[in-house]
LUMDRENDREN-214625 format. One record per residue (C-alpha): x, y, z; residue in one letter. Coordinates in steps of 0.02 Angstrom, whole numbers, padded with zeros to 5 digits, always signed. Layout:
% residues N
XYZA;...
//
This chain:
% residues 514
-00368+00276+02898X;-00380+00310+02727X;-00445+00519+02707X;-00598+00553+02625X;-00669+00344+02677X;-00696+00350+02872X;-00665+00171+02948X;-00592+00099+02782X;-00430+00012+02818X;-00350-00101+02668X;-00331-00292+02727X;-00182-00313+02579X;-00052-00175+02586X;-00043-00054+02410X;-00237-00086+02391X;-00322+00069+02424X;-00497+00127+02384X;-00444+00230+02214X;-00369+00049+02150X;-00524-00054+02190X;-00636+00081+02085X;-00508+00070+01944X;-00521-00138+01955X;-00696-00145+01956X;-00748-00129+01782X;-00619-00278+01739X;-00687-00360+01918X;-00860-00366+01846X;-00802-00420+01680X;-00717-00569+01725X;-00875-00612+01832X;-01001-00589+01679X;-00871-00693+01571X;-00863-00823+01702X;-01042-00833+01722X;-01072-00835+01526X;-00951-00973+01521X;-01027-01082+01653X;-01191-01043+01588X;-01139-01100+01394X;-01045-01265+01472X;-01217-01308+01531X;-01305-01275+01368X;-01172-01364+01292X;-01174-01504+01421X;-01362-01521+01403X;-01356-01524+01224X;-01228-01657+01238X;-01305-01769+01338X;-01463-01765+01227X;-01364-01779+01040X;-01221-01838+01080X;-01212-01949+01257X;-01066-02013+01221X;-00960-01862+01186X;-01049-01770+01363X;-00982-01916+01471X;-00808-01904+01403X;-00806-01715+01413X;-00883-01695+01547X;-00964-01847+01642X;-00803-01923+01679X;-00712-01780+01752X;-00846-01761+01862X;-00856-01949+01926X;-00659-01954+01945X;-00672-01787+02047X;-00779-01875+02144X;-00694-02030+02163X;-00543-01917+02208X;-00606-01808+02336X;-00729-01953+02440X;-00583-02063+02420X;-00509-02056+02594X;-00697-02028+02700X;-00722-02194+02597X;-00616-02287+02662X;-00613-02240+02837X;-00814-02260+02852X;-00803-02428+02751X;-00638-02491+02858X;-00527-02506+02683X;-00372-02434+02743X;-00221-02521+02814X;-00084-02478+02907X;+00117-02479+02909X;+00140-02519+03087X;+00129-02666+03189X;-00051-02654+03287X;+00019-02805+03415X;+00122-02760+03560X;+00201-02847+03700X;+00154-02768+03885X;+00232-02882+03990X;+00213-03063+03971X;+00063-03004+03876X;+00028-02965+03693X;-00097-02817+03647X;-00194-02792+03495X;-00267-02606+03447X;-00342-02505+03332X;-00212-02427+03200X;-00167-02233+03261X;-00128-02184+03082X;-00234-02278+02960X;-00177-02300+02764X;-00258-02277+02632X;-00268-02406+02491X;-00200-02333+02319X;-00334-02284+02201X;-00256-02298+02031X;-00295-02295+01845X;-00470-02210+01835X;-00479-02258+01637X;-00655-02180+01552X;-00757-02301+01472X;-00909-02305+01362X;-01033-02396+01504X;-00927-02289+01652X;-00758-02315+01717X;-00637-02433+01767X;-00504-02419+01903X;-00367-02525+02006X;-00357-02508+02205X;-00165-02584+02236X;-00193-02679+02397X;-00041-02643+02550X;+00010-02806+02616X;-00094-02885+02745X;-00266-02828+02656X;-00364-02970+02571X;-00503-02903+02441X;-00675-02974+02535X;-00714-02790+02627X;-00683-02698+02465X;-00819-02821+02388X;-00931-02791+02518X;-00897-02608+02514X;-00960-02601+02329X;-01131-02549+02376X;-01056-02386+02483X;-00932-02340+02339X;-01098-02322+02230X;-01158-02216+02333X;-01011-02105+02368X;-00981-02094+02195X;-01168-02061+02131X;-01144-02218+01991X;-01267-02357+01957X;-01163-02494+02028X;-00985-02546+02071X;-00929-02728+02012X;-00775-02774+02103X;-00667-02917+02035X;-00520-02997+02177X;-00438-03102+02052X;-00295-03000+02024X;-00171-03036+02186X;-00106-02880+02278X;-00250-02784+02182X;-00416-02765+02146X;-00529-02723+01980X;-00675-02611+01986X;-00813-02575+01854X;-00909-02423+01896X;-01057-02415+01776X;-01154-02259+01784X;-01306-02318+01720X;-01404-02475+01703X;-01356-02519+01521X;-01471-02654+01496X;-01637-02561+01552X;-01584-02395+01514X;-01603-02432+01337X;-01698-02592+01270X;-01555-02714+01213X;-01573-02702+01008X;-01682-02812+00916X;-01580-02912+00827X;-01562-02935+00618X;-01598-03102+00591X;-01621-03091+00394X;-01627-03249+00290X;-01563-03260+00117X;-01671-03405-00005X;-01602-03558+00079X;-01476-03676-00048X;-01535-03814-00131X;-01626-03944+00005X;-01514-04095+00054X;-01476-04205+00195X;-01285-04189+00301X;-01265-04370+00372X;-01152-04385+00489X;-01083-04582+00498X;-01007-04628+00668X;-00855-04542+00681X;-00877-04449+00522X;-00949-04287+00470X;-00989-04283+00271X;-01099-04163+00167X;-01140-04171-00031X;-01105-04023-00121X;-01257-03953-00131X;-01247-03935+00045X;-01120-03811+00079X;-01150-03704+00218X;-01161-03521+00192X;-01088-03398+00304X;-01192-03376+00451X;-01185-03178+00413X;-01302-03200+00241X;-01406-03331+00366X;-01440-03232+00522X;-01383-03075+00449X;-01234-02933+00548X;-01374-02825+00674X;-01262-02901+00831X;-01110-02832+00844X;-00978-02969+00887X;-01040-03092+00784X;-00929-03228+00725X;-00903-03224+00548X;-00895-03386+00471X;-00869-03366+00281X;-00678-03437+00281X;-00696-03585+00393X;-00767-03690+00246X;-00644-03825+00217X;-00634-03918+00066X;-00613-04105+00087X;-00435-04201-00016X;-00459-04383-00041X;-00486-04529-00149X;-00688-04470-00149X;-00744-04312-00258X;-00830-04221-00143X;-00796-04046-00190X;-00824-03952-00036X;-00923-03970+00128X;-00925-03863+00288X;-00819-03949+00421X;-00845-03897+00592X;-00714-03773+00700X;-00731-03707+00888X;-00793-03533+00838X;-00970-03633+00769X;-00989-03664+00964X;-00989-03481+01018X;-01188-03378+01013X;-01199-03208+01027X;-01361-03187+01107X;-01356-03038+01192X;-01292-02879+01285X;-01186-02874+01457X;-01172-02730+01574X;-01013-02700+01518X;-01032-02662+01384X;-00973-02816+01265X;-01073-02945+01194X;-01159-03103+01284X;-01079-03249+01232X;-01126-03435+01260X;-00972-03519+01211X;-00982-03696+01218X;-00771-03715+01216X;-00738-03614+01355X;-00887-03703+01472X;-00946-03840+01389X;-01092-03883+01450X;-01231-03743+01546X;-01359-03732+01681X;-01503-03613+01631X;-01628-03560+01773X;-01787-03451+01750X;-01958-03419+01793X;-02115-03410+01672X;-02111-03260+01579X;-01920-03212+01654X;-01866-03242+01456X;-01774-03413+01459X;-01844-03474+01316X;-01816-03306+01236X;-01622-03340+01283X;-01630-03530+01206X;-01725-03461+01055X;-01588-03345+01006X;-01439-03468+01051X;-01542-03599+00937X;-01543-03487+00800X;-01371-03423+00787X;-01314-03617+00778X;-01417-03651+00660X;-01325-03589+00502X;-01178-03676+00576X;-01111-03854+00563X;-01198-03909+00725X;-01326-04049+00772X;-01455-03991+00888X;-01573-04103+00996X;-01708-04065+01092X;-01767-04147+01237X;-01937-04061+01288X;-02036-04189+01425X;-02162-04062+01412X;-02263-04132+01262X;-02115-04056+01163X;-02198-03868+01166X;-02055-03758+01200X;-01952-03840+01063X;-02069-03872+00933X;-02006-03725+00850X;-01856-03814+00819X;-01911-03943+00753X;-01871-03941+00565X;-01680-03879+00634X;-01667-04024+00749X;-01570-04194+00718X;-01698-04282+00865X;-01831-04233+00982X;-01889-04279+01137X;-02068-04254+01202X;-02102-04354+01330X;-01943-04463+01478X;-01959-04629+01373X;-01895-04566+01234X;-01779-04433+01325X;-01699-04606+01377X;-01693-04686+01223X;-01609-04506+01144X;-01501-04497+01287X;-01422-04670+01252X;-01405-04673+01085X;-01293-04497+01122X;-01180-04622+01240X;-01147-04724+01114X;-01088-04593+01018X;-00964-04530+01116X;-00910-04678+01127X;-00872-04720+00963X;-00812-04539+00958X;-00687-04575+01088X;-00610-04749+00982X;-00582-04629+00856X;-00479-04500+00965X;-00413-04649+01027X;-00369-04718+00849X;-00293-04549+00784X;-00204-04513+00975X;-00309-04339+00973X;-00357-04286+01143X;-00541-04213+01085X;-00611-04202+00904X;-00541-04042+00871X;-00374-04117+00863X;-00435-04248+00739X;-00422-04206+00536X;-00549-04107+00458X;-00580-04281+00353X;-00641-04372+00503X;-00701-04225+00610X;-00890-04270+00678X;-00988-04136+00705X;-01032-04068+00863X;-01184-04098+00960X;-01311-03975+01044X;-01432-04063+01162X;-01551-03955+01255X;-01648-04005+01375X;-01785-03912+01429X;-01887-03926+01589X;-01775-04043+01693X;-01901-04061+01831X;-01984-04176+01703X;-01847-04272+01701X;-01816-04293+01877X;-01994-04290+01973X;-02087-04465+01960X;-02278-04537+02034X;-02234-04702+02022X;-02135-04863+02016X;-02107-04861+01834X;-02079-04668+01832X;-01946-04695+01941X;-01856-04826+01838X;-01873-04731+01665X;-01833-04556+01757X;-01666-04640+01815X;-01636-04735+01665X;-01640-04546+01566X;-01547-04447+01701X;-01389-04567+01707X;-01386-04554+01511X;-01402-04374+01570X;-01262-04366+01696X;-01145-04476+01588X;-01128-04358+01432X;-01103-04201+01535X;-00955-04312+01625X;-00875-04374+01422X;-00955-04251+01311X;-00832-04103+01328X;-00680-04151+01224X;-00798-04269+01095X;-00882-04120+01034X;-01045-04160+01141X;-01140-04023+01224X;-01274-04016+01359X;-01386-03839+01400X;-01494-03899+01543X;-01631-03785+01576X;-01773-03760+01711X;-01893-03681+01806X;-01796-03705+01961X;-01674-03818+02021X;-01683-03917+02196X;-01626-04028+02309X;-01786-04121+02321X;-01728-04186+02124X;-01601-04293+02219X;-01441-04307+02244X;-01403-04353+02051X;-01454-04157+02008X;-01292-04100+02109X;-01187-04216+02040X;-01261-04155+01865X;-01253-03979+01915X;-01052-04017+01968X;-01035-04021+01777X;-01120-03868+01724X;-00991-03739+01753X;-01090-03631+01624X;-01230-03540+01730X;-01345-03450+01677X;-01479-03381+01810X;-01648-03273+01776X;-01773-03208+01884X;-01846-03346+01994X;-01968-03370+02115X;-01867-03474+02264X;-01698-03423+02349X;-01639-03606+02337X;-01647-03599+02129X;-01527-03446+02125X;-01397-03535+02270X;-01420-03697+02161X;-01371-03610+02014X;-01230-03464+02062X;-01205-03514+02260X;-01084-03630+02221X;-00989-03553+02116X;-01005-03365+02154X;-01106-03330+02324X;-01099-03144+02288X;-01190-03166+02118X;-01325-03234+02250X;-01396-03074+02294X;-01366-03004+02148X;-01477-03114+02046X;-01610-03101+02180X;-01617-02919+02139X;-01694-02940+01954X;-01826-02837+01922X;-01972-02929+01869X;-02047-02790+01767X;-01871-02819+01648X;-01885-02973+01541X;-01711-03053+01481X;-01618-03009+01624X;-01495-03143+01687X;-01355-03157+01805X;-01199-03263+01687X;-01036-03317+01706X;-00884-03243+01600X;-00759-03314+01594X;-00645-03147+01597X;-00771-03071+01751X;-00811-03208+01853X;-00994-03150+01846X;-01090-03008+01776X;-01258-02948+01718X;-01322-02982+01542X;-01497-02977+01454X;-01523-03061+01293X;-01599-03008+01128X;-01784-03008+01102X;-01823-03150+00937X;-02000-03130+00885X;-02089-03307+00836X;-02084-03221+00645X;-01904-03182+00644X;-01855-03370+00726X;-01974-03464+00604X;-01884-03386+00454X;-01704-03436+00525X;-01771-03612+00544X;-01842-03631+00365X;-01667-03546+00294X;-01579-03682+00402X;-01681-03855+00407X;-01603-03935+00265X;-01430-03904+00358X;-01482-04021+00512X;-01353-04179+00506X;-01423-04356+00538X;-01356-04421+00691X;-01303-04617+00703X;-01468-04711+00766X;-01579-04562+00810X;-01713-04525+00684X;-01748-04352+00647X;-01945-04252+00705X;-01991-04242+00538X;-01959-04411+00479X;
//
């Protein structure tokens, strides 16, 4: 016992009572500069997060989350069945073979936790034996562990897989930016006919660069100002604006990710758009409609529904549609077209028009069909006969249109089997999907089922209260969440009055205005 302190007894030898009362003033020192200094990380955390968000989740939100992801790692995987195991689980007991549970589990590697600006990325190395499908239906419990918004999990990659960990809902955590779609005084009004085969413009048609035409507010845009080409032959035009693959790519929007929404024609050709009323799909088309229409692009409409959606469009448009007759008669004169298109690949051995020279180069063609129900669904006799006639027009330009610069954006309420069976061979072509909130389960397995059954649930899940929000394929993702940009009926007017006199004249389809 230590005298003058009955019952005191050091734990640590050389500590006695005279050293702790020494040590205390520098005890409680540390403890009121520790305090201070948690208490001013929060200020400065708090602060942060309101000036600066950015800055807070690099400082300090993403240490935080990888802690996290650190320390749950292992419970994880043991509650979610994720782990593996180094030893055989099969053994032979006489003439018999046994199969158990692994003794001594292991764990999956958790590797590159990388910061990003929408959350984190990481890579889980895979041991051999695993396959990715219970670490895609585990997504939902690493969310939870881990406190984020979601976790997007992409198997593509073998022996590994991908995950995006957002923190927050990006696209209803802040309203996706209005976009800038400015208009400059439009040039000097002319006409672009394009002959068959040929795409030709006067030179007071030159096309300006779609940044002065929709102006820069969407980040990603593509600039076009150097892909005017200037045409060399025994004619004196001086210069007209010859079509190139980036013309096919719209920025219309935000993903969850972080990067741009991008509809681009080259890498899926052709698109299925599904949505309800008031779920924004013709939001979506409006904005996709206006980006191309600075560009060296023919658009069509084909609108069975007394031509109301794309009326709009109208001035902008090389044809509309407004009611299945003349959907047909649109429809075949576009199969013509590709096939003269395809004599001339054939006659300059190019394997699609963007192999052929910028002389000869036709210009690409939009055609967006609105509504297909009306299309499809017929009362009678003669409905059935015209409805055909229009949807094997339909089916055949989504089958030859790709590589002859013809492009088909099908869009709909919903999409079912009671169309017939020509819908799924029409869908088979759409490998561009685009799906909204709907009202029926078959729509969204029509639309992403096919092609991504976990997107199924996913797009299920939009909130109806949140207009613009789609499910979408990317091509780098597989699938992922998007929501476009809001166009008001002012802003798209004043793109299409900038842009009418740009419009080409297709080869025996007369123009709405005419």
């Amino acid at each position: 016992m230590t005298p003058g302190f009955p019952g005191f007894a050091p734990r640590f030898p050389g500590v006695t009572l005279d050293r702790l009362q020494a040590w205390l003033p520098a005890i409680i020192t540390a403890v009121v500069v520790l305090v201070a200094v948690v208490v001013a990380l929060g200020v400065v955390s708090r602060l942060l997060r309101w000036k600066a968000p950015r800055a807070h989740w690099y400082l300090f939100g993403f240490p935080l989350l990888r802690l996290r992801m650190r320390h749950s790692w292992r419970h994880l995987c043991l509650n979610a069945s994720l782990t593996g195991t180094d030893r055989p689980t099969t053994g032979q007991l006489g003439p018999l073979l046994v199969k158990g549970q692994p003794i001594m589990p292991v764990l999956p590697l958790l590797r590159r936790i990388r910061p990003r600006s929408f959350g984190a990325t990481a890579v889980i190395l895979l041991h051999p034996g695993q396959v990715p499908e219970p670490f895609v239906n585990a997504a939902e419990a690493m969310a939870h562990a881990w406190g984020v918004h979601a976790v997007r999990v992409d198997a593509r990659l073998r022996g590994r897989v991908r995950l995006t960990i957002l923190t927050s809902d990006p696209l209803t955590s802040q309203r996706t930016g209005e976009a800038t779609w400015t208009t400059d005084p439009p040039p000097k009004p002319g006409v672009a006919v394009a002959q068959p085969g040929i795409s030709v413009a006067s030179s007071t048609q030159r096309r300006r660069p779609v940044g002065s035409l929709l102006g820069s507010g969407a980040a990603g845009d593509v600039v076009l100002a150097n892909q005017q080409r200037a045409f060399v032959g025994k004619t004196s035009v001086p210069e007209a604006a010859v079509a190139v693959p980036a013309d096919l790519v719209a920025d219309v929007g935000d993903r969850e990710d972080g990067h741009r929404w991008l509809i681009d024609l080259v890498t899926f050709p052709h698109w299925l758009i599904t949505g309800a009323t008031q779920s924004g799909k013709s939001t979506l088309i409006n904005a996709a409609v206006a980006r191309w229409a600075g560009r060296p692009v023919a658009l069509v409409g084909i609108d069975c529904k007394g031509g109301m959606e794309l009326a709009p469009h109208a001035p902008r448009l090389s044809a509309l549609a407004t009611d299945r007759a003349q959907a047909a008669d649109i429809l075949a004169a576009l199969v013509v077209e590709t096939q003269r298109r395809m004599a001339l690949c054939r006659h300059h051995g190019a394997r699609n028009i963007w192999q052929l020279p910028p002389l000869v180069r036709p210009v690409p063609v939009v055609v967006i069909v609105d509504e297909l129900a009306e299309l499809y669904l017929v009362a009678s006799r003669a409905d059935k006969d015209e409805a055909l006639r229009a949807t094997t027009h339909l089916l055949r330009l989504a089958q030859l249109g790709a590589a002859l610069g013809v492009h088909v954006i099908v869009a709909g309420q919903r999409v079912g089997s009671d169309f017939g069976p020509g819908v799924t061979a029409l869908r088979a072509q759409l490998a561009g999907r685009i799906c909204l909130r709907v009202n029926d389960e078959e729509t969204v397995k029509m639309t992403l089922g096919d092609l991504y059954p976990d997107a199924v649930e996913a797009a299920q899940q939009i909130d109806p209260a949140v207009k613009g929000i789609a499910v979408t394929t990317a091509d780098e993702a597989g699938w992922i969440r998007a929501r476009s940009v809001h166009l008001s009926p002012e802003q798209l007017t004043a793109v299409i009055a900038a842009t009418a006199h740009l419009a080409p004249v297709l080869p025996d389809l007369t123009p709405p205005a005419a």
